[in-house]
Structures are given as structure tokens and as C-alpha cells.
C-alpha positions in Angstrom: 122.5 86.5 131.9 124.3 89.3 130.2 128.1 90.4 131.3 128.6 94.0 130.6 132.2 95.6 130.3 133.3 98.8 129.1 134.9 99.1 125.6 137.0 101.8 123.4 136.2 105.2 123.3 133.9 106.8 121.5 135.4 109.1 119.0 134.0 113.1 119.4 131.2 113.6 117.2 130.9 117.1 115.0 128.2 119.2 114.5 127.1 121.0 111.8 129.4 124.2 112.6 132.5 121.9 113.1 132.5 121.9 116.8 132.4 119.1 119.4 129.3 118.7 120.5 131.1 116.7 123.6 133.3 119.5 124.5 136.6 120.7 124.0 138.5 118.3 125.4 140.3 115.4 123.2 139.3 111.5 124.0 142.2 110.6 121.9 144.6 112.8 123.3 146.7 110.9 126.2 147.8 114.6 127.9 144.4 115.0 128.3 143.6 116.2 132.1 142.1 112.4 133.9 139.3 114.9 134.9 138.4 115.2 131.1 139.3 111.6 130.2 136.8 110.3 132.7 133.6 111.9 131.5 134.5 110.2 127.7 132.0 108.1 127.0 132.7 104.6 125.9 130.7 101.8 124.6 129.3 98.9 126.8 128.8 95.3 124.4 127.8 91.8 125.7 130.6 90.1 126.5 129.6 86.6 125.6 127.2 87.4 122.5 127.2 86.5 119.3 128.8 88.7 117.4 125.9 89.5 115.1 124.1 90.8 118.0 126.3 93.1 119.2 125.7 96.2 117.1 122.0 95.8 119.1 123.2 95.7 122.6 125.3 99.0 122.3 124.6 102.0 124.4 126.9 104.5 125.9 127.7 105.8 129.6 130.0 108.1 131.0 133.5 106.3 132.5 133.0 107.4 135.3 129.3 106.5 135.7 130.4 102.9 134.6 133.3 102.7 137.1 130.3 103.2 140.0 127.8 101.4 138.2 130.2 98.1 138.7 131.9 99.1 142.1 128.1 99.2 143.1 126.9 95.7 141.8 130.1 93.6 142.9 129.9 95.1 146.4 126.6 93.8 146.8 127.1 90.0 145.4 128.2 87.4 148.0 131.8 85.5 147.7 132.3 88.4 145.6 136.5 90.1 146.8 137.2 91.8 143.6 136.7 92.8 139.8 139.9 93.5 137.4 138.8 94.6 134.2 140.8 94.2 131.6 140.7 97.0 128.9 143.3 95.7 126.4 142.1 92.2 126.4 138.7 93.0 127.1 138.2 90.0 129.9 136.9 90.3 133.2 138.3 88.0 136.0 136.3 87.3 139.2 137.2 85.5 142.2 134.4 82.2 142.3 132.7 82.4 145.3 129.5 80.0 146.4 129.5 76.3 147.8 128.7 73.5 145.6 125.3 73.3 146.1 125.1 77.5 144.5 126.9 76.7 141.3 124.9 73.5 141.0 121.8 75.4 141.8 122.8 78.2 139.3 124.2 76.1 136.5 120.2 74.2 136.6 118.5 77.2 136.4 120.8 78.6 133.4 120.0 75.0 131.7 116.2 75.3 132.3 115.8 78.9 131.0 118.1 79.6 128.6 119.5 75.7 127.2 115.8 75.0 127.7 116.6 71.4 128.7 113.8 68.9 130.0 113.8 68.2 133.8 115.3 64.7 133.6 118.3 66.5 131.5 118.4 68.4 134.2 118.5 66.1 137.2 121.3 64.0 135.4 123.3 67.2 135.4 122.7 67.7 138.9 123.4 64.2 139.5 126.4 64.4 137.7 127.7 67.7 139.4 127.4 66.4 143.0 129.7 63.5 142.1 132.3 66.3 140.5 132.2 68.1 143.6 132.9 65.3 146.1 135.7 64.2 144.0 136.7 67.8 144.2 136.6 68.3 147.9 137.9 71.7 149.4 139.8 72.5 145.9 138.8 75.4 144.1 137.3 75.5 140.8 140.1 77.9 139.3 142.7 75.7 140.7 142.0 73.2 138.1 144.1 71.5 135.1 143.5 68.9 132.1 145.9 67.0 134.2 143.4 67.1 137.1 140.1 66.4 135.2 141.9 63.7 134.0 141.9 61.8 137.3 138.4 62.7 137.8 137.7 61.0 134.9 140.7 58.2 135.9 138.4 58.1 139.4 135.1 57.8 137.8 136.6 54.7 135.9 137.3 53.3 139.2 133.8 53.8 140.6 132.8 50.9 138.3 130.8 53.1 135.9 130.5 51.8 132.1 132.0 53.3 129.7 128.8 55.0 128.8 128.4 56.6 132.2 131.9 58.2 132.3 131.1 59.8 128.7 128.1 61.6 130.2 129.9 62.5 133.2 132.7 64.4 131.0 130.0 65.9 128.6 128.5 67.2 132.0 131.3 68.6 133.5 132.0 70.2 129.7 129.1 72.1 130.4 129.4 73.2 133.6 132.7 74.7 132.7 131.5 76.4 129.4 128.8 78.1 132.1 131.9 79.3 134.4 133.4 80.4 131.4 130.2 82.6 130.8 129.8 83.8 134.5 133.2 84.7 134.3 134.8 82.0 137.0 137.3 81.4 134.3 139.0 82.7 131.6 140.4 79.4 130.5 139.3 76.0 129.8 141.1 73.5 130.7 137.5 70.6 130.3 137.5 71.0 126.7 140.6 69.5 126.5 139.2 66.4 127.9 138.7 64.0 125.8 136.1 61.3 126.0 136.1 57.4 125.1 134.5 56.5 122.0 131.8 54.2 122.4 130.7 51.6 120.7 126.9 51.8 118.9 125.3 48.6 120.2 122.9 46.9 117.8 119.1 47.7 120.2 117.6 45.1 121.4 114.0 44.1 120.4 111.5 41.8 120.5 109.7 39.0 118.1 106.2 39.9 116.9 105.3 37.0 118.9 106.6 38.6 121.3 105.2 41.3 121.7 101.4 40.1 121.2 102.5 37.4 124.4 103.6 40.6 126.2 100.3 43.0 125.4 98.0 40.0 126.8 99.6 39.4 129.8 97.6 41.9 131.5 94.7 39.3 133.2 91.6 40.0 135.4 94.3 39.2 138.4 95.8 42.4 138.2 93.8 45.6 139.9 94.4 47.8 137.0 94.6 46.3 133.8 92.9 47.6 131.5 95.9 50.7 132.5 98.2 48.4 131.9 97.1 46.8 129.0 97.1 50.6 127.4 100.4 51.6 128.2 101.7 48.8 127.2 99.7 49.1 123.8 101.3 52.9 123.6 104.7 52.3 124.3 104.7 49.6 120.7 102.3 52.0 118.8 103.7 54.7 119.2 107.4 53.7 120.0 107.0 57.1 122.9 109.6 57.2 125.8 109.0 56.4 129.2 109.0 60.0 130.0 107.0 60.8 127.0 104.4 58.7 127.7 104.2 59.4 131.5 103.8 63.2 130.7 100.9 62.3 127.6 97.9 64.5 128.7 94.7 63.4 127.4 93.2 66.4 125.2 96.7 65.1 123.0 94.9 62.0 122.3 92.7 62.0 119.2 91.1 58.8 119.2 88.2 59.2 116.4 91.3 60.7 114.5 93.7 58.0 115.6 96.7 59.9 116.8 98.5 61.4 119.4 100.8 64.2 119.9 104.1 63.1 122.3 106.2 65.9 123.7 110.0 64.6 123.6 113.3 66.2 124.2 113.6 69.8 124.0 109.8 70.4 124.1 109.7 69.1 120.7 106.0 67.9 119.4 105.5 65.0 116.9 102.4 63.7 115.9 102.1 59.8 115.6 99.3 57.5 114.2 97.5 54.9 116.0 96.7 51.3 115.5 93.2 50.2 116.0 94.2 47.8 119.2 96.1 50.7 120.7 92.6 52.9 120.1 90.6 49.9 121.6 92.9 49.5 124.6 93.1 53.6 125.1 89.2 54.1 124.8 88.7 51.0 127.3 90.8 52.3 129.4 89.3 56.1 129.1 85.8 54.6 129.8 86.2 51.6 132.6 89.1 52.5 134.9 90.4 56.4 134.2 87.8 58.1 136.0 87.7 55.9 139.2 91.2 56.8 139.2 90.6 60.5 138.8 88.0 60.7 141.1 90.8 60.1 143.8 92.9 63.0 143.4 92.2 66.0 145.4 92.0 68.3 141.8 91.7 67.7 138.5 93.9 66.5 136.4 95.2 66.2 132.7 97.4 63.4 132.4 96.1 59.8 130.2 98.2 57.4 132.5 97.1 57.5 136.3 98.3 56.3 139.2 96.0 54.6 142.1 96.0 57.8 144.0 95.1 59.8 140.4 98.2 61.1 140.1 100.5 61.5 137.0 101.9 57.9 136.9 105.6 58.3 137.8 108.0 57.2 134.6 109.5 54.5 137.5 106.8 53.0 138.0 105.7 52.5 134.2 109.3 50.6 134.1 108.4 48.4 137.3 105.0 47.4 135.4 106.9 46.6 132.0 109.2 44.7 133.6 106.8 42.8 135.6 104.9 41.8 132.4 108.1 40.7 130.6 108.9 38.2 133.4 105.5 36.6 133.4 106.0 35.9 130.0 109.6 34.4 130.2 111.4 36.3 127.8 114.9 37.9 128.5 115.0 39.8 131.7 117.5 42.9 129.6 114.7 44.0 127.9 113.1 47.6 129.1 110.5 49.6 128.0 112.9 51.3 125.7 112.9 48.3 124.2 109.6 48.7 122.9 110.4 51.6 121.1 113.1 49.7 119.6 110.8 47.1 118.5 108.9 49.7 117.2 111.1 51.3 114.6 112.7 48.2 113.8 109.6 46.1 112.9 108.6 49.3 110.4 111.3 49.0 108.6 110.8 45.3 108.1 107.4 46.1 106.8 108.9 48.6 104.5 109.1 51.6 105.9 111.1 54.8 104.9 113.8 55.6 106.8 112.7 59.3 106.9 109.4 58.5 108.0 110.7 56.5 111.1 112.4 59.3 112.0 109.7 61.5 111.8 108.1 59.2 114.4 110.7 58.7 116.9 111.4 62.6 116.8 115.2 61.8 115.9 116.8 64.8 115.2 119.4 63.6 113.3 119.0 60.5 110.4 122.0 58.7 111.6 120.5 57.8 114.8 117.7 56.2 113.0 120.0 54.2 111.0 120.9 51.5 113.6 117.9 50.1 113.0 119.2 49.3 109.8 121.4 46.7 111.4 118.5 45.3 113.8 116.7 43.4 110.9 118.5 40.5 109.1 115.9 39.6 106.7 115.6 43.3 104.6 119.7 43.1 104.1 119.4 39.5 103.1 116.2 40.7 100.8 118.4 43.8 99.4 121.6 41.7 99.1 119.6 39.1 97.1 117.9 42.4 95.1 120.8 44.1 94.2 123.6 41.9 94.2 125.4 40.3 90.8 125.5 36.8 92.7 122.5 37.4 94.8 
């Protein structure tokens, strides 16, 4: 989305002889006739560009031309009442016009195309949104203060949300502002003065190795699809996927004779990650046995690996309901979720050795520090380095 606004004039270019090739009249002369004045062309640059960039947005129209050109385009947008543009401080201020559902509606699509965020990202900003404006009521957007955010987040606290949950509310509503700021709602913010609770990093939850073989053989002949189960259950601690990841998997992505698999995590971002020989065993069962009475089901063709009974793409929800099914047949603590598994996963690498770089690599971390709080999980390899290292190990 690209903001236009009118800049300085142009200064009159010469031509060869020493004559204006604009005409006579004098841009920079302020007793020059408004007639003359308005045909000066002046220079049109994105408003909310980077600065590098601008030099390859210019182009130049008449004043006049541009005066029409925007009288035009406001006149014909809804909630629209009027444009004052700003030549000395270069800002354009716009009356916000739309119901909540608009702006919620608007500020998805910008997120989608041009923040390039996955659809769950999205969904929790929608989420997240539809809260703000029910707090918000019949108060307008530009009516807003620090002092008033501040309740919001004050009210949110009341709600009964964790700590966790208020965060992502306030790093949501951070957003949504920066966007008004870019659609030119605002010309202030008054969210980034918001501050946020610091949060404590929690040391993950995992399980035993034992635990974890008891967990991939619950699946018995009782349940209707286990050999399914048994194979997303396999994935989840081989590859240490998300929920989402693993749920969106398509099947030309899984290289059995090769063992690996590409996942598809946050931001569209592809990793590639081996496989074990049980999790190939399980996956190839699975591929031969049960996935295509499952596909046979659906109306068309499809590419995903995990299926559900109706051979469908088998819902991220659901994969949670089986996982925690299996973990209360085996009688181990009811916290655990399939996140957990990819806890286990990273943790019980580095146990075994593992560089910290390649773990990363594997869970698609962007950023090493996040990796490091696996550091923490493992007693036994800072006992081994403390006894290594250490004068009175």
C-alpha cells in the first residue's frame, strides 16, 4: 500500500540556450501569479518508504493535476470527510473511518501480503484485535492515549490471562497501530509507549527416553487408525516439527529411501531434517496399510501425509487431542503437549552431544539464544562439563 503526497518544487531546468524550458514564470518567486504557481511541477515520494528507495519512486505532476488527482480518490473511499495535507511537515491526516471488523479485516490482509505472516499468526492477531475492540467500545481510535492503553492492558490483567497472554496482546495491538500509523489514521503513537511485562524463560518440559518409547507404543490394534498414529507420533520426536508443521507436511516432502523430510515453519521458512529408521518404518507402514483407504474418501485428491477419517488434511487440533490421549494411557504428567515432543527432541540431542548450531538448524530457530534453553533442560552434560572443566571438578 503506497501513500503518495506532494513534495517541494521542482527547480526550472535550462536548456542549452539558457532558457527555461518550463516557461517564463519563476517556481521560486512568491509574487508569482497562483495561475503560474499551480502548473509548477513538484515531486511525489512514498511517504512511508525507506529512504533508500525513494530516489526510485519519484515522478513528477503538475499541482494542479495532483490537487484533482487526490480530491478524486478521497471522494470516492467510504468513512472518508477530509484530507489536510501538510506541506511543511510533509504528513497527511485523515479522519479513520470503518467499523471494527474493516480495520481488523484490513490490518489481516496487510499481515498476509506484505508481513507475509502464516495463517495461525494471523488468526491470533485477529483474535487479539476483537478483544481490543470490545474493550474499546464506541471510542475512537484517534481518541486514544498511553494512559488509556494502559487500562486496556490493566483490563486484560483482570480477564485472568497469564502473564504471557497479556504480552502478546500488547505486541498485537503494537502492530495494529504501526499499520494505522502507515494508513495514515494517526500521526502519533501513543502503543509504543506501552510497555510490556518481562517474562520469565521457563526451563521446557520433556520427557524420559523411557518415556517416550512407552508413549510411541501405545498405539494398539484397539484403536481404528494406528498405524496414523503411531507415525505422527514417530514424526513429532524425530523430527521435533510443530503441530502445525507437521499437520501441513505434504507427502512428495518426504524422502523416505533418502531419509528426510522437508518441514515448512514460520515465515514459510524450509528446513530439511533427517530421519530415524523407526520414524521411516512407521511413515512407510503407514503410506502402504492405512493412507490410501483414507484417501480414497475424499472427494479429490490430495497432498497431505497425515489424513483425517474423511481424507482430509488432519486438523493441528486434532493431532493435540490424539497426543494427549496417548500420554494419559501411559500415566505420565497430564502438562505435557505435543510441543513437548519437540522439546524432548532438542534436549535429548544435546545430551548425546550435539552442536548447538546444528539443533538449531533443525528446529528452524532463527535466533541461537532460543536454542539455548535447552542448555538448562539437561543436568547430566553441566555436571559432565563442570567435572571437565572445573579446578575442583
Amino acid at each position: 500500500m503506497k501513500r503518495w503526497f506532494p513534495g517541494r518544487p521542482v527547480k526550472p531546468q535550462a536548456s542549452c540556450g539558457g532558457e527555461d524550458v518550463r516557461g517564463p514564470y519563476d517556481p521560486n518567486n512568491r509574487h508569482t501569479a497562483p495561475a503560474e504557481r499551480a502548473r509548477t511541477p513538484i515531486i511525489v515520494t512514498c511517504g512511508w518508504a525507506a529512504a533508500r528507495t525513494r530516489r526510485n519512486h519519484r515522478a513528477t505532476f503538475p499541482a494542479s493535476d495532483l490537487a484533482a488527482a487526490l480530491a478524486a480518490r478521497h471522494s470516492n473511499q467510504a468513512g472518508t470527510q477530509m484530507v489536510k495535507v501538510n506541506r511543511s511537515k510533509r504528513t497527511v491526516r485523515r479522519s479513520s473511518g470503518g467499523g471494527a471488523d474493516a480495520w481488523i479485516d484490513r490490518f489481516a490482509r496487510y499481515l498476509t501480503a506484505e508481513c507475509h505472516l502464516a495463517d495461525n499468526s494471523v488468526a491470533a492477531y485477529r483474535r487479539d484485535l476483537k478483544r481490543f475492540f470490545g474493550w474499546l467500545g464506541h471510542r475512537r481510535l484517534t481518541q486514544l492515549d498511553v494512559a488509556a492503553l494502559g487500562q486496556y492492558a490493566e483490563w486484560l490483567h483482570g480477564q485472568g490471562l497469564a502473564a504471557s497472554s497479556v504480552s502478546r496482546h500488547v505486541a498485537s495491538l503494537k502492530g495494529f497501530f504501526r499499520f494505522l500509523q502507515l494508513e495514515e489514521v494517526i500521526v502519533d503513537n501513543p502503543a509504543e509507549l506501552l510497555g510490556a511485562q518481562h517474562l520469565w524463560h521457563r526451563v521446557p518440559t520433556v520427557l524420559a527416553p523411557a518415556e517416550v518409547d512407552r508413549l510411541l507404543q501405545s498405539p494398539s490394534r484397539s484403536d481404528p487408525y494406528r498405524l496414523r498414529d503411531r507415525a505422527v507420533l514417530e514424526l513429532l520426536y524425530a523430527t521435533g516439527c510443530r503441530v502445525s508443521e507437521l499437520s501441513g507436511m505434504l507427502t512428495r516432502n518426504v524422502h523416505l529411501e533418502e531419509g528426510y523430510c522437508l518441514c515448512h515453519g514460520k515465515g514459510d521458512k524450509q528446513r530439511m531434517v533427517p530421519l530415524g529408521r523407526r520414524a521411516v518404518e512407521s511413515v512407510r507402514r503407514y503410506l502402504q496399510l492405512e493412507r490410501p483407504c483414507l484417501a480414497a474418501r475424499a472427494a479429490a485428491p490430495v497432498g497431505f501425509l497425515i489424513l483425517s477419517p474423511r481424507g482430509r488434511q488432519l486438523r493441528r487440533e486434532r493431532i493435540w487431542e490424539l497426543f494427549k490421549k496417548y500420554v494419559a494411557r501411559i500415566g505420565v504428567r497430564t502438562t505435557l503437549s505435543p510441543h513437548s515432543m519437540r522439546h524432548s527432541f532438542a534436549t535429548h540431542l544435546l545430551a548425546g552431544g550435539a552442536d548447538l548450531r546444528q539443533v538449531q538448524e533443525m528446529l528452524g530457530h532463527a535466533s541461537i539464544a532460543t536454542t539455548q534453553i535447552y542448555t538448562h533442560v539437561d543436568a547430566s552434560r553441566l555436571k559432565a562439563v563442570h567435572r571437565q572443566f572445573h579446578p575442583r571438578g
